[in-house]
Each structure stands twice: as C-alpha cells, then as structure tokens.
C-alpha positions in Angstrom: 0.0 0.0 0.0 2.9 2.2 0.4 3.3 2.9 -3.3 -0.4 4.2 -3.5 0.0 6.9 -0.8 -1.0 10.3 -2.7 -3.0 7.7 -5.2 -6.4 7.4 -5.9 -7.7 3.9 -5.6 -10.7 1.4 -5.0 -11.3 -0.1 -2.2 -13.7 -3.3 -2.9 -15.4 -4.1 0.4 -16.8 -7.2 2.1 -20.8 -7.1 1.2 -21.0 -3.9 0.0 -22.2 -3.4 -3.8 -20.4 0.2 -4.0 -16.4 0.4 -3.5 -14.9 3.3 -1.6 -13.1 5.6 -4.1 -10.4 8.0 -2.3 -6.6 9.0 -2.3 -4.7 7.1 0.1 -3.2 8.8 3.4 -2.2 6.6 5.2 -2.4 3.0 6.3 -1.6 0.5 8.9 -2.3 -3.3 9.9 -6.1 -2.4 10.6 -7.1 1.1 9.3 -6.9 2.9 5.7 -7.2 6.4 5.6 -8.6 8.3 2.7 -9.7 11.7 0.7 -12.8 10.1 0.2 -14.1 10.5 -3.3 -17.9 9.3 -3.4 -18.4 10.8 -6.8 -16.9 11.6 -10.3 -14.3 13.9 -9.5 -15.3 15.5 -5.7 -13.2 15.2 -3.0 -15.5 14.9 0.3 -14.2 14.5 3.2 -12.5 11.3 4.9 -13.1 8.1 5.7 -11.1 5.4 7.3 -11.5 1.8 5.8 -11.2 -0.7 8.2 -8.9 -3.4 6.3 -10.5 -6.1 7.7 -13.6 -5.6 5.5 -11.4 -5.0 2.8 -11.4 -7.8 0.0 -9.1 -5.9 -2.8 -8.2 -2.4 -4.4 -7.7 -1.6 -7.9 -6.3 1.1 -9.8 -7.4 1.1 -13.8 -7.6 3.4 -15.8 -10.5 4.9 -14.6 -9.2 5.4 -11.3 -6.0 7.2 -13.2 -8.1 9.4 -15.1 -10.4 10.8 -11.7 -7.2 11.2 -10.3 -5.9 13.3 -13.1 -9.1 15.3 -13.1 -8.9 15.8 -9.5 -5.1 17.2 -9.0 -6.2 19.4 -11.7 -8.9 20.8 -10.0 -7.8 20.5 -6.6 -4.2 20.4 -4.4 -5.4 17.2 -3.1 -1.7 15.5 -3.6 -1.1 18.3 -0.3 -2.6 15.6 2.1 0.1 12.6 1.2 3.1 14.8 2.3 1.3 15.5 5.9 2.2 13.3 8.7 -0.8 11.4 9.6 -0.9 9.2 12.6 -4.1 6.9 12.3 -3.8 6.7 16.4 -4.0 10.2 16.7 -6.7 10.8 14.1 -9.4 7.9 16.2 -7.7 10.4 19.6 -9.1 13.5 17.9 -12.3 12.6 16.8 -13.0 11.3 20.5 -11.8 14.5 22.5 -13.5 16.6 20.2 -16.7 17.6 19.0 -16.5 16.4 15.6 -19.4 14.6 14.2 -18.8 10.9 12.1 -20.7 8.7 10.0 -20.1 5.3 10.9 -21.3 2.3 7.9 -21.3 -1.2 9.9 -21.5 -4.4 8.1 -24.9 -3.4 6.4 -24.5 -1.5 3.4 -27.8 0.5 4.3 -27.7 1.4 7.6 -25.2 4.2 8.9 -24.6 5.9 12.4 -24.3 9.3 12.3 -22.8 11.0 16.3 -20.1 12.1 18.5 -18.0 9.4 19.1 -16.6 9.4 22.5 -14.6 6.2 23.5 -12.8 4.0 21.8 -11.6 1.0 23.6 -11.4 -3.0 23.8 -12.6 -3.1 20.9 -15.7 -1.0 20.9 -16.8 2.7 20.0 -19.2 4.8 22.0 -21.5 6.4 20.0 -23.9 9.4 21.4 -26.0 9.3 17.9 -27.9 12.2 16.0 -30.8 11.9 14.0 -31.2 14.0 10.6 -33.1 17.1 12.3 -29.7 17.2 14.8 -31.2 15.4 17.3 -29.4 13.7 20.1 -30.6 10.1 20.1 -29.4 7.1 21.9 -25.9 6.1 23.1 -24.9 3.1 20.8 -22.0 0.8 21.7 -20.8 -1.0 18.4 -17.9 -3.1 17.8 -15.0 -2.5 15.9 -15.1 -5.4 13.9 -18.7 -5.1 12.6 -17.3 -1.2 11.0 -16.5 -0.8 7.8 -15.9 2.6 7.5 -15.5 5.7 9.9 -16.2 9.1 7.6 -15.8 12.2 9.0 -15.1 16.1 7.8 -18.0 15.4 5.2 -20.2 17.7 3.3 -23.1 15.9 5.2 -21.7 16.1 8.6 -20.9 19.6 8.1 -23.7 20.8 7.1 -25.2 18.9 10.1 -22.9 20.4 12.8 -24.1 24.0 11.4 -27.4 23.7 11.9 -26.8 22.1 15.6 -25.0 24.8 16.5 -27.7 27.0 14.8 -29.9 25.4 16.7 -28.4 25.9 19.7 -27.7 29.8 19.4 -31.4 30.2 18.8 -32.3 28.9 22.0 -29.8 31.4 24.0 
C-alpha cells in the first residue's frame, strides 16, 4: 500500500455493492485512511476503511483518469506529504466535537454521532438523527465497522445547523 499513498484507488469491500473511491493517506495493519471520493471527480471529506472488510483495491484506468481530473482541479496530492498518525486521528475525533458517520457491516444502515470512547474493541457512539437530534448512546464493535467518515459535506452541514440550533435557543 505504500506505493499508492498520494494515489487514488478502489477499495472493494466485504458485502457492499459500492467500493470506496479515495486518495490514500495513510495506512496500517487495521485502518486505511482516505480523501474520500464518493463521486466523479469530488473530493469529500474522509473516511477510514477498516482493512479487515477489505477484500481488494484496484487502480485502472479509470481510477487514473479521476485522479488526473482531481489534481487538476484540486491540491489534493497536499494531504500525502502531511504526517498522519491513524492513532492520533481515532484520539481526535474522540476528544472533540467532531461529528462521524459510521457504515457497519450493512451497506444500508449508517450511524451518524459524537463518538466518544474508543476502547477494547468498541466505540461509543452518542448518535444524531437528521433534524440534529441527540438520540441514543450506541455501543458498536470495531469489527462489525467498515468505515468511519468524517469532515464530510453531510456532517458539516449537520454540525451547522446544531449549532444554529443551539444559538437560537440562547
């Protein structure tokens, strides 16, 4: 996987129909970080792949070509020269307020929260519904995750109009 870092590739997953399209990051034994590219040649946000759900990549041609598109229209290449640590990345989306979208082993269901522990295995999960929402706390296992997006168009948008939300009611 080395050579693909600053590379767009496709990540063919266990179950799921739809591969996840993104530039490589960075990578260890159990994680893949991407610039996750859901779409033609958009750049949204990130997701980390859990390798264990993982049952190939490819790079063809058409991968080549969205790539080419995509430096062209974007500096993406930027985010392969900066030090990512996949440890500190799961650290900072649990100290912070940052929203993720969690895809288990159904294709159709995601969680959508703050994530707020990750240990033994597990991650905390104090959901939110569309509207912003808080829902229930969720404990789901690492192993039954397939991916962990976060810094999203979609999960943007939903922080703003929490925090909307919120000032409206001061």
């Amino acid at each position: 996987m080395k050579k693909y870092k600053g590379s767009l590739i496709s990540l063919k997953l266990r179950s799921r129909r739809i591969p996840v399209d993104g530039v490589v990051i960075d990578y260890d034994a159990d994680w893949t970080l991407v610039r996750y590219n859901p779409v033609d040649y958009v750049l949204d946000g990130y997701a980390l792949v859990n390798n264990n759900k993982v049952k190939g990549f490819q790079r063809t041609k058409e991968e080549l070509f969205k790539e080419k598109i995509i430096k062209l229209k974007t500096r993406f290449s930027s985010d392969a020269d900066i030090c990512y640590s996949l440890k500190n990345i799961i650290d900072r989306l649990t100290s912070q307020d940052d929203l993720v979208q969690i895809e288990t082993n159904s294709e159709s269901v995601t969680y959508v929260g703050y994530a707020s522990l990750i240990k033994e295995g597990v991650i905390s999960l104090s959901s939110i519904n569309p509207n912003g929402r808080k829902g229930k706390k969720m404990i789901i296992p690492v192993d039954e995750i397939r991916t962990i997006q976060y810094e999203n168009d979609y999960l943007t948008s939903l922080k703003v109009y929490i925090e909307h939300v919120k000032s409206k009611k001061k």
